[in-house]
N, C-alpha and C positions, 0 to 999 in steps of 0.2 A: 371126364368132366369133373368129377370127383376132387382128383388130383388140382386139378383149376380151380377150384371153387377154395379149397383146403390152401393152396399158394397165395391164394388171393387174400383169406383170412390170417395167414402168416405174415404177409405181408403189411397187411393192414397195421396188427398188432406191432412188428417189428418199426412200423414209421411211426406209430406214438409213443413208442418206448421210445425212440431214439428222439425224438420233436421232445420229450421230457427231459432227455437227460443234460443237456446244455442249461436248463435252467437251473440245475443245481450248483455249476460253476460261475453261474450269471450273480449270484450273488455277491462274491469276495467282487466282482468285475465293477458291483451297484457302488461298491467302496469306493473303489477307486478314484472313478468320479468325484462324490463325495469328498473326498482329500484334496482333490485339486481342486474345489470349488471352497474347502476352507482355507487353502491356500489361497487362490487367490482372493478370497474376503478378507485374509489377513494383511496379502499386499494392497488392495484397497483401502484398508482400515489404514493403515502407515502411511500411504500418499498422502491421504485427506488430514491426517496429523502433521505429516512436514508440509503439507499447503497451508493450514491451518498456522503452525507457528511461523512458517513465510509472513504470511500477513501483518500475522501481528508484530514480528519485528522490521515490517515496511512500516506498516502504521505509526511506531514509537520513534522510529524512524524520522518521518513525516511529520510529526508531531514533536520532535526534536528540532529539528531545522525551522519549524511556525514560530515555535519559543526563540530561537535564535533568530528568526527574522525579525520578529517583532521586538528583541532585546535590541537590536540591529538600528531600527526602525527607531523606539524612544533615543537610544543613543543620538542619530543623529538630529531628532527635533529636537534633543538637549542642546546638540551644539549651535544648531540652526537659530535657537531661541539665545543661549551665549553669543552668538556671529550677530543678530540681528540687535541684541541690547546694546553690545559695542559701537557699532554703526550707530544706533541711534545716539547714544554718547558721545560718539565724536563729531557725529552734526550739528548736534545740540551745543558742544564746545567751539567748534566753527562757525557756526549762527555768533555766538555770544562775542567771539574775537573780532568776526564781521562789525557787528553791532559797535562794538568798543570802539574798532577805527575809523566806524562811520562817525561814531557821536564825539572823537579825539577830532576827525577833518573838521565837522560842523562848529566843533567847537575852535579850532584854531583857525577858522574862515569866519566866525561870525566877529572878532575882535579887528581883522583885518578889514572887514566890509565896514566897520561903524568908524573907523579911523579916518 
C-alpha cells in the first residue's frame, strides 16, 4: 500500500512539473501571435491609407469635371446669349425692312388712290 500511495505522489508531482513545463515555451509562442497581429495592423493601416487617398483622388476627380461642367455650362449660356442676341437682331432688322416696304406700298398706293 506503501508503494501506491508513494506512485501516487510521484505521480502527482510528475503531472505538475510537466502541466509547468510547456508554459516556459508558451511564451516565445505569446510572440508569435503578437507579430501577426502587428502584421496585420500594419496591413490594415496601409488599406485604409490607399482607401483614403482613393478618395481623395475620386473626390478631385469629381470635383474636376463639376468645374469643367460648369465651364461647359457658362460656355454655352455665352453662346446661347450670342445665338439669341443675333436672332434678336435679325428680327429686329426684318421688322424694319417689313415696316420700309409697308410704308414704300402705302406710300406708292396713296398717290395712285388720290389720282
Amino acid at each position: 500500500m506503501k508503494k501506491a500511495i508513494v506512485t501516487l505522489i510521484a505521480g502527482l508531482f510528475a503531472t505538475a512539473a510537466f502541466a509547468q513545463s510547456p508554459a516556459a515555451p508558451a511564451a516565445p509562442a505569446a510572440s508569435v501571435p503578437a507579430k501577426v497581429e502587428a502584421a496585420h495592423t500594419k496591413a490594415v493601416v496601409k488599406a485604409d491609407a490607399k482607401e483614403a487617398q482613393a478618395v481623395v483622388k475620386a473626390d478631385a476627380k469629381e470635383a474636376k469635371a463639376v468645374v469643367a461642367a460648369k465651364t461647359d455650362v457658362a460656355s454655352a449660356k455665352a453662346e446661347a446669349a450670342t445665338t439669341k442676341a443675333k436672332a434678336h437682331h435679325k428680327a429686329k432688322h426684318a421688322k424694319a425692312k417689313a415696316d420700309a416696304k409697308l410704308a414704300s406700298a402705302t406710300a406708292e398706293a396713296a398717290p395712285a388712290a388720290a389720282k
